[in-house]
C-alpha positions in Angstrom: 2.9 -15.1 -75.8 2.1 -13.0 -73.0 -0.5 -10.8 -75.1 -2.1 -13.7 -76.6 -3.0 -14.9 -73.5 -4.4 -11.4 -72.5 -6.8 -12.2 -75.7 -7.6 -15.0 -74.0 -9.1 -13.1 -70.7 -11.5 -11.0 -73.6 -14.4 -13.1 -72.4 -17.8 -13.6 -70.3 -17.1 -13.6 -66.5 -19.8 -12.5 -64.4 -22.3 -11.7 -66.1 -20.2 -9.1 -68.4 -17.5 -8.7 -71.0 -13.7 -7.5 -70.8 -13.5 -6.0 -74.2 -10.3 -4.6 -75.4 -9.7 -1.0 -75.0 -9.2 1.4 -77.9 -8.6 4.5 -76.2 -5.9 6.1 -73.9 -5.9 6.5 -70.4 -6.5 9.4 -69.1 -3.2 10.6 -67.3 -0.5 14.0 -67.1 1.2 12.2 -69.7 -2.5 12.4 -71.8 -2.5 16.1 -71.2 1.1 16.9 -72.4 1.0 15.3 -75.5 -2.9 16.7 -76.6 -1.2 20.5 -75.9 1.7 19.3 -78.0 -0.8 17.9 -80.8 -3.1 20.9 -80.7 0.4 23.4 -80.7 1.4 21.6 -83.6 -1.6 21.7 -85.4 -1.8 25.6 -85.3 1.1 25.8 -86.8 1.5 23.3 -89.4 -2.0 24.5 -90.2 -0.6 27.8 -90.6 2.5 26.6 -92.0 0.5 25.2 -95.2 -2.2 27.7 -95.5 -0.1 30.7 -95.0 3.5 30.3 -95.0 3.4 28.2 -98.0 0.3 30.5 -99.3 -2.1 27.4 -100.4 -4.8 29.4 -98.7 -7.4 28.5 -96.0 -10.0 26.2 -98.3 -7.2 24.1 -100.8 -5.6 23.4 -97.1 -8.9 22.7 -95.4 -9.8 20.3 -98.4 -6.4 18.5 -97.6 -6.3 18.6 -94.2 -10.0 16.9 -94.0 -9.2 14.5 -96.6 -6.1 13.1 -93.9 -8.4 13.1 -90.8 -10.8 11.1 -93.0 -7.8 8.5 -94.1 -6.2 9.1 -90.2 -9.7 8.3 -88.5 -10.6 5.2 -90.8 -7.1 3.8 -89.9 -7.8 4.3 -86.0 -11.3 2.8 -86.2 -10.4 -0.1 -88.2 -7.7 -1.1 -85.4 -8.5 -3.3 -83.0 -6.8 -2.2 -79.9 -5.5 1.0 -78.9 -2.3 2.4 -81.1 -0.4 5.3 -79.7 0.7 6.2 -83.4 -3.1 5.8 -84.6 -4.6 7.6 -81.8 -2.9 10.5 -81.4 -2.2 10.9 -85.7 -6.0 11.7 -85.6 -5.5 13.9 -82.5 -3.1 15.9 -84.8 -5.0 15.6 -88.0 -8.1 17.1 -85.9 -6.0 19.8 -85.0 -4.5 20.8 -87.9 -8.1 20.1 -90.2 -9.9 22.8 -87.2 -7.5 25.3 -87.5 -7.9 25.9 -90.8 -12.0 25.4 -90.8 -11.8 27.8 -88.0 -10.1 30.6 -90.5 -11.9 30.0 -93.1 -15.0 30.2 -91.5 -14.2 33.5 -89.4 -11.6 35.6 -91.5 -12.2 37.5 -95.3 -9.7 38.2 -97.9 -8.2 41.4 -96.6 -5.2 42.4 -95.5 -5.5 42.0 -92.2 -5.4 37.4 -92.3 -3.4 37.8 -94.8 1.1 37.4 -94.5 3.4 40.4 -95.3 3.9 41.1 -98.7 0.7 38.7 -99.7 -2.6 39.9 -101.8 -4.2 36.5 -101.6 -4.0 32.7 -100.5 -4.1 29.9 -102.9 -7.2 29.1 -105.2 -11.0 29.6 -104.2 -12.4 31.8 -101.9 -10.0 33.1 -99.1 -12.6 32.9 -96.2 -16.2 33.1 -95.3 -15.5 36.6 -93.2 -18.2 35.3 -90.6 -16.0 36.8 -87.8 -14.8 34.8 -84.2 -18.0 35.1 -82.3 -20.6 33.9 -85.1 -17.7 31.0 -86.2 -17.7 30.1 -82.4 -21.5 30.4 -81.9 -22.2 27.8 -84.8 -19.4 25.4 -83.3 -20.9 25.5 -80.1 -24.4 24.8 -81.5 -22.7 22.0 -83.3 -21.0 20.4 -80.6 -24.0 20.8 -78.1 -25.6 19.0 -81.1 -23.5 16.2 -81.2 -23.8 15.7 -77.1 -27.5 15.5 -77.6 -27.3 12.6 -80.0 -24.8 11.3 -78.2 -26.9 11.1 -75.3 -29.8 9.7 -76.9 -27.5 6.7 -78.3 -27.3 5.8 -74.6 -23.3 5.2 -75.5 -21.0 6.5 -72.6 -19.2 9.8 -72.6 -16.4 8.3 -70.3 -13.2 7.7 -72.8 -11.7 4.9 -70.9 -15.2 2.8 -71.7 -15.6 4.1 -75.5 -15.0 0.3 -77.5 -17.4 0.2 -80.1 -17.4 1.4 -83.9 -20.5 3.5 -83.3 -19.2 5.5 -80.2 -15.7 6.2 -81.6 -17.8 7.6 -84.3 -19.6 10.2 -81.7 -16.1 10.8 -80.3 -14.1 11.8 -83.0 -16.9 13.7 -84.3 -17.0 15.9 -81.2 -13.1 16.2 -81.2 -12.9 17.8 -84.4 -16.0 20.4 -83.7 -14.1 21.0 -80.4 -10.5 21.5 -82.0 -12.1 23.8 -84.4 -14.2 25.6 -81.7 -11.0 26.0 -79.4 -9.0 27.8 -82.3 -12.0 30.1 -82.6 -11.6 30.9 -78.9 -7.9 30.7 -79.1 -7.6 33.3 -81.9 -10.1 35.8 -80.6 -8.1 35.9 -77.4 -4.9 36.8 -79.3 -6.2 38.9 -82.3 -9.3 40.5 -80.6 -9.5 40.4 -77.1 -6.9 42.8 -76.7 -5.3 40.3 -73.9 -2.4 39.0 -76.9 -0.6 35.3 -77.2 0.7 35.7 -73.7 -2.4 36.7 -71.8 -4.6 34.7 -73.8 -2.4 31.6 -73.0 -2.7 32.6 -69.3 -6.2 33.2 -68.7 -7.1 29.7 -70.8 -4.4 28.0 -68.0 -6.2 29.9 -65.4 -9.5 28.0 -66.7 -7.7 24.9 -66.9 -6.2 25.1 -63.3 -9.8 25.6 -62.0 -11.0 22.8 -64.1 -8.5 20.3 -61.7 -9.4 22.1 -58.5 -12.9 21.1 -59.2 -12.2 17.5 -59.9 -12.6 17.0 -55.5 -15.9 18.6 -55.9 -17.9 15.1 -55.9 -20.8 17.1 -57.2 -19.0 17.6 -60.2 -19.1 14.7 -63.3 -15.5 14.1 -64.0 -16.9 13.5 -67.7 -18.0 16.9 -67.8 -14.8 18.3 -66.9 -12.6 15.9 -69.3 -14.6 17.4 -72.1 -14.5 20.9 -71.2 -10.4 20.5 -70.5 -10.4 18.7 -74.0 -12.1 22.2 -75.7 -9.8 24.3 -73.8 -6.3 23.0 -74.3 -6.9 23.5 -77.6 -7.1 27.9 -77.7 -3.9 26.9 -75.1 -2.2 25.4 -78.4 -3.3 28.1 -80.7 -2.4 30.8 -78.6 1.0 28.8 -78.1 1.6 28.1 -81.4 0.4 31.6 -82.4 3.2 33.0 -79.7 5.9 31.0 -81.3 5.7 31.9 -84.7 4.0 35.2 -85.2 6.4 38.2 -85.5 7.9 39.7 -82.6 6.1 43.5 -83.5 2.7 41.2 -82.4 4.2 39.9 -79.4 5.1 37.1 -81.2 8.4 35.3 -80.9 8.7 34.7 -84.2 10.3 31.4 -84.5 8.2 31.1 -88.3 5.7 27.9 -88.9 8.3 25.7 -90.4 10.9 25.9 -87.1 8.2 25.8 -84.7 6.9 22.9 -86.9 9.4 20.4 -86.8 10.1 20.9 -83.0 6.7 20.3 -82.0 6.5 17.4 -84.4 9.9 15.7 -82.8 8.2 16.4 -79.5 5.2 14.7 -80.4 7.2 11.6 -82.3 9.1 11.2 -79.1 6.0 11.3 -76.7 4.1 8.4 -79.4 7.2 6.3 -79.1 7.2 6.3 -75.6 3.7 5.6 -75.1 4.0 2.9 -77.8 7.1 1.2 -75.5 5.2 1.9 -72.3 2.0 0.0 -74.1 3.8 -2.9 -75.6 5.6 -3.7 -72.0 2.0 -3.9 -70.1 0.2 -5.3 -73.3 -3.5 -5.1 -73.9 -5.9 -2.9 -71.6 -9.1 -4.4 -71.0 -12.5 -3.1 -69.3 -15.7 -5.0 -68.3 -18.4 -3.7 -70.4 -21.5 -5.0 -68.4 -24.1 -7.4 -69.4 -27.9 -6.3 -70.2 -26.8 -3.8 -73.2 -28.5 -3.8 -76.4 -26.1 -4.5 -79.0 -23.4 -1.8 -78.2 -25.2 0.4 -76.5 -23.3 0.9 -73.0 -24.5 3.1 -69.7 -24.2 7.2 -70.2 -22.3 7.3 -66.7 -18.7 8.6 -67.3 
């Protein structure tokens, strides 16, 4: 009863709209489950590609195929789902980290698991190497800002409630997961820094990211976006440090182990958002008057 009369307040009232919100607020609680997401995704992404050796393009095939069936489930909701949202959060994450080795490792040895002389059918990788993979990702995401931006469709997630923005936003989240597994490998494999200092300096980044959040100079959308990219080389570099052996500074907890916790983790986060939803029903915000069709202001 309650929520149906919540429905009732999606209406015109001075000189706007209260639309229905289809995205999460962002909160500590947002932040903890996106690192769990993104953990989990490197290593069930590894988990199918390598552990259970169906190779970097059959799993990228598969992975993109459940963001696609994930995504169309979220956008055809009509109100925001815990279980939808963050299921494409997860999807995202799992899809980019195995685009990200594809595009950046080659068929030798070294991307390969002990004791293995190849991975799955078709070709094992496109060998472009971390800082070409991550140069084209950037390029793409900066591409997908810019036509963002021309849309005149806000950046601010707490305003995003039409078909064509979600559209712009889950776009940019799966360039960005698959960028931040770039970064995040590179710091563990390459930059000679391993799981533990990679995951430090990327939480050094992050901690500056909050201290500028009181510098009213600074967009908050700007800084949601670039804490979205880098919690995501935080989750590979975790994910790496929980399963990879312990000769690579690894704890070596394997894919499967690591796997499951993170997945209860997750499960038991969703639920609890789901409860915490369902008790203060429907979110609302007033989407002004004067747009043209669903265009809304760029202001964050």
């Amino acid at each position: 009863m309650k929520h149906a009369e919540d429905a009732n307040k999606a209406q015109f009232t001075h000189g706007g709209r209260y639309v229905m919100k289809k995205l999460p607020e962002v909160t500590l609680a947002f932040w903890i489950m996106k690192i769990a997401a993104t953990t989990l995704g490197e290593t069930a992404g590894d988990l199918f590609a390598q552990t259970l050796k169906l190779g970097y393009f059959l799993t990228t095939i598969a992975l993109f195929g459940m963001f696609v069936v994930t995504l169309l489930v979220q956008l055809r909701s009509r109100r925001y789902n815990p279980f939808f949202y963050w299921t494409v959060i997860l999807s995202t994450s799992m899809a980019g980290t195995t685009m990200s080795d594809f595009m950046n490792r080659d068929a030798t040895a070294k991307y390969l698991p002990a004791g293995a002389d190849a991975l799955g059918w078709g070709p094992q990788g496109l060998g472009l190497g971390y800082p070409t993979g991550a140069a084209i990702l950037v390029a793409l995401l900066i591409a997908i800002f810019v036509a963002w931006r021309y849309t005149g469709l806000t950046f601010a997630i707490r305003d995003i409630d039409t078909f064509r923005g979600e559209a712009l936003f889950w776009s940019a989240i799966l360039v960005s997961n698959t960028l931040g597994t770039s970064m995040g490998d590179f710091l563990s494999d390459s930059s000679g820094l391993g799981y533990g200092g990679g995951a430090l300096l990327v939480t050094g980044a992050l901690v500056a990211l909050t201290a500028l959040k009181y510098v009213p100079v600074v967009p908050n959308v700007a800084l949601f976006w670039a804490a979205f990219v880098l919690t995501r080389p935080l989750g590979a570099t975790a994910g790496d440090f929980l399963t990879k052996p312990a000769a690579k500074g690894g704890l070596n907890l394997g894919t499967l182990g690591s796997s499951a916790v993170l997945l209860t983790v997750l499960f038991a986060l969703m639920a609890y958002a789901h409860v915490r939803d369902r008790k203060h029903g429907p979110r609302f915000h007033e989407r002004r008057s004067g747009a043209v069709g669903d265009r809304l202001p760029a202001d964050g």
